[in-house]
Structure formats: structure tokens, C-alpha cells
C-alpha positions as CSV (number, residue, x, y, z in Angstrom):
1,X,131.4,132.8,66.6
2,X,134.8,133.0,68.4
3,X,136.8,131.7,65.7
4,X,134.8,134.1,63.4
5,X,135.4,136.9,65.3
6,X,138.8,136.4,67.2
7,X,141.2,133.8,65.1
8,X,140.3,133.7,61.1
9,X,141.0,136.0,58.7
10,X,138.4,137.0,56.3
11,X,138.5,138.7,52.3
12,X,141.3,140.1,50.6
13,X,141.9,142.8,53.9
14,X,142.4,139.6,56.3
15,X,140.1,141.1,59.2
16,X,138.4,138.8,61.4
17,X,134.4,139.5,61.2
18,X,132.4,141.2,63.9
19,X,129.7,140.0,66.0
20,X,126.9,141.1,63.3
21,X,129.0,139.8,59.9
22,X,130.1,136.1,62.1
23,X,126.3,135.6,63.0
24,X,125.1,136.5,59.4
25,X,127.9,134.0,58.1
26,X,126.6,131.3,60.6
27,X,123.0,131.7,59.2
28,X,124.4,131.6,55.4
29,X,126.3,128.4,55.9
30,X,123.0,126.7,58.3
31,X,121.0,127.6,55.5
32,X,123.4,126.7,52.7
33,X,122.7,130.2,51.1
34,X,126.2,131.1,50.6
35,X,126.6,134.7,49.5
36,X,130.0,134.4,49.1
37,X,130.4,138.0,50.9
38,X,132.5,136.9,53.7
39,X,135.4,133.9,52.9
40,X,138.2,132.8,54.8
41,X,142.2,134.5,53.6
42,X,144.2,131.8,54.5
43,X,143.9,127.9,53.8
44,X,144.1,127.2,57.7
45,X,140.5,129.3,57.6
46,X,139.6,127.9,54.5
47,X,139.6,124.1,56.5
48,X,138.3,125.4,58.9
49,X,135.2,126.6,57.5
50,X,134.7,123.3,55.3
51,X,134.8,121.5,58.6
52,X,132.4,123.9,60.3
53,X,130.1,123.7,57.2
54,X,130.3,119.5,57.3
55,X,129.3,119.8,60.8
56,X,127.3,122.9,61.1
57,X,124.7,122.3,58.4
58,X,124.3,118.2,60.1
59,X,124.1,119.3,63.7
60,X,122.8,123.0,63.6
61,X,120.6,122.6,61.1
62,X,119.1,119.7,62.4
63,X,118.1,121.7,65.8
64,X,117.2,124.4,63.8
65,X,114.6,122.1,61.7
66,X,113.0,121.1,64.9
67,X,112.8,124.6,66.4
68,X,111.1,125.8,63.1
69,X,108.6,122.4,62.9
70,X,107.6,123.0,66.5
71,X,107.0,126.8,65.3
72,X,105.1,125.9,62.9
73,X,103.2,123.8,64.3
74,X,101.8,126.6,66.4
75,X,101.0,128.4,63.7
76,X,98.4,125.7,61.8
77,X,96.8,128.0,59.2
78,X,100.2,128.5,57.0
79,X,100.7,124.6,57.3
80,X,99.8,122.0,54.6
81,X,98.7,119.6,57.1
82,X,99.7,118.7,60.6
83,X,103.2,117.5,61.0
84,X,101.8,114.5,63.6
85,X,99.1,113.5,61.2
86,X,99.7,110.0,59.2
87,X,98.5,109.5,55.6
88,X,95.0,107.9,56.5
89,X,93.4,110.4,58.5
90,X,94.9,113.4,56.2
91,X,92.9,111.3,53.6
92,X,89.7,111.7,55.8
93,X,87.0,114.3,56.8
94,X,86.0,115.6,59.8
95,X,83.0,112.8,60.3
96,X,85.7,109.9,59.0
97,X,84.7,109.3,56.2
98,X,87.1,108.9,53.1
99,X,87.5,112.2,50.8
100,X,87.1,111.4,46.9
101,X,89.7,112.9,44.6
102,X,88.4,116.3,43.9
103,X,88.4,117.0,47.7
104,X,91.9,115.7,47.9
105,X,93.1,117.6,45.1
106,X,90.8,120.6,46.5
107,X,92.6,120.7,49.9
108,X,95.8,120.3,48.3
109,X,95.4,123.5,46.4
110,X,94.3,125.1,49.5
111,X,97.1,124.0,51.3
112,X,99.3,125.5,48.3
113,X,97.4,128.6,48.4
114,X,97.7,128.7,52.6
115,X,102.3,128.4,52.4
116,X,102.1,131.3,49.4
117,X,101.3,133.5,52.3
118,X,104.0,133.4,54.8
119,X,106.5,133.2,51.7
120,X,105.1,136.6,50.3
121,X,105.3,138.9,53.7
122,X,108.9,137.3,54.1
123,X,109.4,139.2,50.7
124,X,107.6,142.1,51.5
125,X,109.5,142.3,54.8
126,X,112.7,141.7,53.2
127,X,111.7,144.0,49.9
128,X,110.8,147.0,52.7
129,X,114.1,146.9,54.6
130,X,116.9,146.5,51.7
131,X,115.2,149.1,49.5
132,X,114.9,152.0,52.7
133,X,117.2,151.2,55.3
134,X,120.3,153.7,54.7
135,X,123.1,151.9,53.6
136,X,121.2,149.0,51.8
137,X,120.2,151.1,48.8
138,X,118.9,148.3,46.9
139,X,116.0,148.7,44.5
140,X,112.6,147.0,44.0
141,X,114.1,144.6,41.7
142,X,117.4,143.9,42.9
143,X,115.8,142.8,46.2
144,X,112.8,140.7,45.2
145,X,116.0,139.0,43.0
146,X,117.9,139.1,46.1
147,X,114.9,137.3,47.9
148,X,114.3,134.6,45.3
149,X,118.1,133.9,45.7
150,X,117.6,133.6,49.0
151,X,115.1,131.8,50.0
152,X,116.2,128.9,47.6
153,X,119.3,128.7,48.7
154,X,120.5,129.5,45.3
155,X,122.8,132.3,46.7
156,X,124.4,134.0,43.8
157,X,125.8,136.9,45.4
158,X,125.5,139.3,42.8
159,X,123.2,141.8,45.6
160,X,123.7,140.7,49.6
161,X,123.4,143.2,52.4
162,X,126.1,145.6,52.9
163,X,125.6,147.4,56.8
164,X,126.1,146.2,60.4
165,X,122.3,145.8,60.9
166,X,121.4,144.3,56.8
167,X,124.0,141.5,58.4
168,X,121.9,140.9,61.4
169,X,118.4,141.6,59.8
170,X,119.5,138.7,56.8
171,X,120.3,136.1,59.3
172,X,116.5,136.3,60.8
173,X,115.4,137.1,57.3
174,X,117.1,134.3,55.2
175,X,116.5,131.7,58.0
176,X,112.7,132.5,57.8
177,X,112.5,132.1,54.2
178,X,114.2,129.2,53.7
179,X,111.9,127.5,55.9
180,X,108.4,129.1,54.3
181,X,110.1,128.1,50.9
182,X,110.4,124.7,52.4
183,X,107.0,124.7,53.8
184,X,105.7,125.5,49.6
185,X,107.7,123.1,48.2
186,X,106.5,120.4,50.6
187,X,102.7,121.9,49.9
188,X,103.2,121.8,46.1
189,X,104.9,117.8,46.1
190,X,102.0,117.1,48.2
191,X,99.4,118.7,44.9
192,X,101.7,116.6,42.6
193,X,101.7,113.2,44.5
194,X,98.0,113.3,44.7
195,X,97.4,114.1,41.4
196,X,99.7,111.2,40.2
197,X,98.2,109.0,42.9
198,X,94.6,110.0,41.6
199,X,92.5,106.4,41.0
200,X,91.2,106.0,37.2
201,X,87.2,106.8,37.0
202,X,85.5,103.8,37.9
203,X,83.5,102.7,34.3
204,X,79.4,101.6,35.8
205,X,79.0,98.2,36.4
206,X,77.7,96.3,33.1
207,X,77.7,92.3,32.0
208,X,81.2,92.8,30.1
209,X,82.6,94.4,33.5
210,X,81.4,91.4,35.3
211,X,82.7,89.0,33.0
212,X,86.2,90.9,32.9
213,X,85.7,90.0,37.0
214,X,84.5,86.7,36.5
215,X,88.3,84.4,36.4
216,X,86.6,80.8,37.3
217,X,84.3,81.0,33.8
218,X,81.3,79.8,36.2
219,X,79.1,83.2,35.8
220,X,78.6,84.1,39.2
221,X,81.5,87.0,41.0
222,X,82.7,86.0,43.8
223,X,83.4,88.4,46.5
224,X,87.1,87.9,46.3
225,X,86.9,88.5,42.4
226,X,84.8,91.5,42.6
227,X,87.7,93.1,45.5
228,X,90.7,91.9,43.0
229,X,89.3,93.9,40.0
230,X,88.3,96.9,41.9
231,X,91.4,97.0,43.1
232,X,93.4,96.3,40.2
233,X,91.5,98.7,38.1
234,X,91.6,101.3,40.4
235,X,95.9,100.8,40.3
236,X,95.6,100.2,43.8
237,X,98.1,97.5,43.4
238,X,99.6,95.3,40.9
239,X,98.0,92.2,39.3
240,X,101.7,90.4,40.4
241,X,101.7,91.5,43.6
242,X,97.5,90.5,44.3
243,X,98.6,86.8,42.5
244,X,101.6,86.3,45.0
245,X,99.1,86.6,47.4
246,X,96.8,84.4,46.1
247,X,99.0,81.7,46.1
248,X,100.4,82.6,49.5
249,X,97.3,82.2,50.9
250,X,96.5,79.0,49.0
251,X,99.8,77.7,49.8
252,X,99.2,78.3,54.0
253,X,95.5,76.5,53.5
254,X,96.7,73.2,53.3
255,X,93.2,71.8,53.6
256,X,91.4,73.8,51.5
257,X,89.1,75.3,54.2
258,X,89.5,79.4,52.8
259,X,90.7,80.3,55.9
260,X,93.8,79.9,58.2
261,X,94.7,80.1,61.5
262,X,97.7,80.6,63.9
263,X,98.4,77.0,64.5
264,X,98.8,76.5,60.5
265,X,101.7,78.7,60.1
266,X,103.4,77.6,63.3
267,X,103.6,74.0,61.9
268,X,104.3,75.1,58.5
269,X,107.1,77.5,59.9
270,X,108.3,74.2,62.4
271,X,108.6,72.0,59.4
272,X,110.2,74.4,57.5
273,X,113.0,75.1,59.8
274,X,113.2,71.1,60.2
275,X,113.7,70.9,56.6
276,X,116.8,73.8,56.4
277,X,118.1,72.0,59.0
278,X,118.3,68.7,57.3
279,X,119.8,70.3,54.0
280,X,123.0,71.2,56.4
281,X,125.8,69.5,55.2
282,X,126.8,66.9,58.3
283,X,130.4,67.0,59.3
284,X,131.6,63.6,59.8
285,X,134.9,62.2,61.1
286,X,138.2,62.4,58.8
């Protein structure tokens, strides 16, 4: 804000900026809007400000993120989901139990629906005060542009505000609707992802299922078959990845007992490190 307002020069007229335009500049580059309204004269400004931008949008708009979480947070109707909640329980209803994929996809579209909101009364709000505050001027159209522009950080330029108080109303305004726009986006990947992560339809259960399940030929499923299918047919993981830990687990059950236990691995893991340590190459005397 000092160098802004006291030491760099600023557009063809080499003026330094006033309070308002040097806080309105701060919450373009935090934001990484842009306008390209207000740029430095001289190339001692013009490093400067690339510095500032290096370290303003890591530092500043780190803090900034956290103030706006923690805001948000407070506010848990316009979020997608809780910030502190892991994948499981989001995946979970109120009595614990497991939602299926309509439900998923169902509260998804809700959350969707819930992060339109606070993105539309920024618009509104911003629509309102660049099309009646005197000064501004802008129409209906030129400011909904304006706000698209905005609040995706696009930042054309063609239409930015243009008074004392459109410079101090943008920085609120702009630094809200980046963060609602963030708050969509993150509510629409989170539609997409569970969508793309929807299980196949599981077929009913028949005699060709069962001998799809059936690997040992013998007619009769074994619990571990019937888990290895379900899970394989429901993509829940790769046939590779099940098989490397089949053998893992074959490999660690040395006697053939179908289970293992701690003092198993400790010996395998002792004669294992025995073994590397033999391999070493022994330095003898020249």
C-alpha cells in the first residue's frame, strides 16, 4: 500500500495511486483478476509489481483462503459439505449407514444447487451498484459481463470500475466472488467425480454369476471368491492389484494356515535383512 501510494508511478500520467485505487490493485493481483486498469510507468515499478505479485498471491492469498474457509464454514447452508468432513462419513447418512448412488448423486446436485446461490446475490449486488452508482454508468449487460470476468479471474478489462468508491466496492466485491465461484466449481467437480466414480449395476445373482465367481472349478464359492468378484465387478479395484494381494498374503503364510500373525513378518522381515546384508560385497585386504 505504501509503495502504491507514495513511491511507484502508475499509467501513462505517472501518478502514484490513492488509498482507494492501491487497495483495489491489491485485491486484483490476490485474486489474480487483473484488470489491467492500473500498471506500473517505469521498469523499476514494473519489478516491483512482478515481485509483489510472486509473493502476494503465495503469502496473501494463502491467509486470505483461510479467512474465507473459516467464513464459510460458519455459513454451512451455501457449502457443498463440511470442510473437516473426510470422504467416508460424506458418503454416509445421518443413522451411518452407506448412501447408494442416487443419494450420492442426489446430494451432489443439491450441493450444486446450494453454491448457485451465494454466486447469484454477488451478481446482483455487483449488477445493482455498477449500473446506479453515479460515475459507474455501466449497463445491465456490461456488468453481468463485467461480473463473469470477474469472478473467474478471467479479467479482460474491457468494463472495470471507474470512481473512488467502484475501486473500494470491487475489492470486497471481486474478493467475494472469486471465492463463491470457487465454492461452485468445487460443488460441480464433486457432481462429476461421483458420477464417474458411480459402481456398475450389480446383474442378480444366477448359476453363470456363480461360476464366473467360482476360480478353483470345485462348485462351491468361497467367501474370499464371492468378495473378489463383487469387488472387481463393482471397479472397486483392479483384478492386478486384488492378485498382488493374493500372493502377498500367500507368500507371508508360509505354513499354509490362511492366516498370519505378527511374529511371521518379523522373522520374514529378520531374514530378509539377513539376506541383503549377505549380498554386500565384502571388502577384503589389497
Amino acid at each position: 500500500m505504501v509503495s502504491f501510494t507514495q513511491l511507484l508511478a502508475f499509467d501513462d500520467a505517472g501518478r502514484s495511486l490513492t488509498f482507494c485505487e492501491a487497495f483495489y490493485l491489491c485485491a486484483q493481483i490476490v485474486t489474480s483478476v487483473g484488470y489491467g486498469d492500473f500498471t506500473p510507468a517505469r521498469p523499476a515499478g514494473q519489478a516491483f509489481i512482478a515481485l509483489y505479485i510472486i509473493l502476494g498471491m503465495s503469502i496473501v492469498a494463502g491467509m486470505l483462503g483461510i479467512v474465507i474457509d473459516e467464513g464459510l464454514n460458519a455459513l454451512p447452508f451455501l457449502l457443498p459439505f463440511a470442510r473437516n468432513e473426510n470422504v467416508d462419513e460424506r458418503d454416509r447418512d445421518a443413522q451411518g449407514n452407506h448412501l447408494d448412488q442416487h443419494a450420492l448423486e442426489s446430494r451432489e446436485w443439491d450441493a450444486i444447487l446450494r453454491a448457485i446461490l451465494p454466486c447469484a446475490l454477488s451478481c446482483m449486488i455487483g449488477c445493482a451498484f455498477f449500473c446506479n452508482y453515479p460515475g459507474e454508468n455501466k449497463t445491465l449487460a456490461q456488468a453481468m459481463y463485467m461480473s463473469a470476468v470477474t469472478f473467474t479471474t478471467v479479467g479482460f478489462g474491457a468494463f472495470h470500475p471507474l470512481t473512488q468508491a467502484g475501486y473500494v466496492f470491487g475489492a470486497f466485491w471481486m474478493l467475494l466472488g472469486v471465492a463463491c465461484t470457487g465454492n461452485l466449481i468445487m460443488a460441480v467437480r464433486g457432481y462429476i467425480m461421483c458420477a464417474r466414480l458411480a459402481p456398475r449395476q450389480k446383474e442378480p445373482m444366477s448359476p453363470d454369476i456363480l461360476q464366473h465367481m467360482n476360480r478353483s472349478a470345485d462348485g462351491r464359492v468361497t467367501k474370499l471368491e464371492f468378495i473378489r468378484f463383487q469387488l472387481l465387478f463393482g471397479e472397486s479395484c483392479d483384478i492386478d492389484a486384488f492378485d498382488d494381494a493374493s500372493q502377498l498374503f500367500d507368500k507371508l503364510d508360509t505354513e499354509g494356515r490362511g492366516f498370519i500373525c505378527r511374529e511371521q513378518v518379523s522373522g520374514m522381515l529378520s531374514q530378509a535383512t539377513i539376506k541383503d546384508d549377505t549380498k554386500q560385497p565384502q571388502e577384503g585386504p589389497q
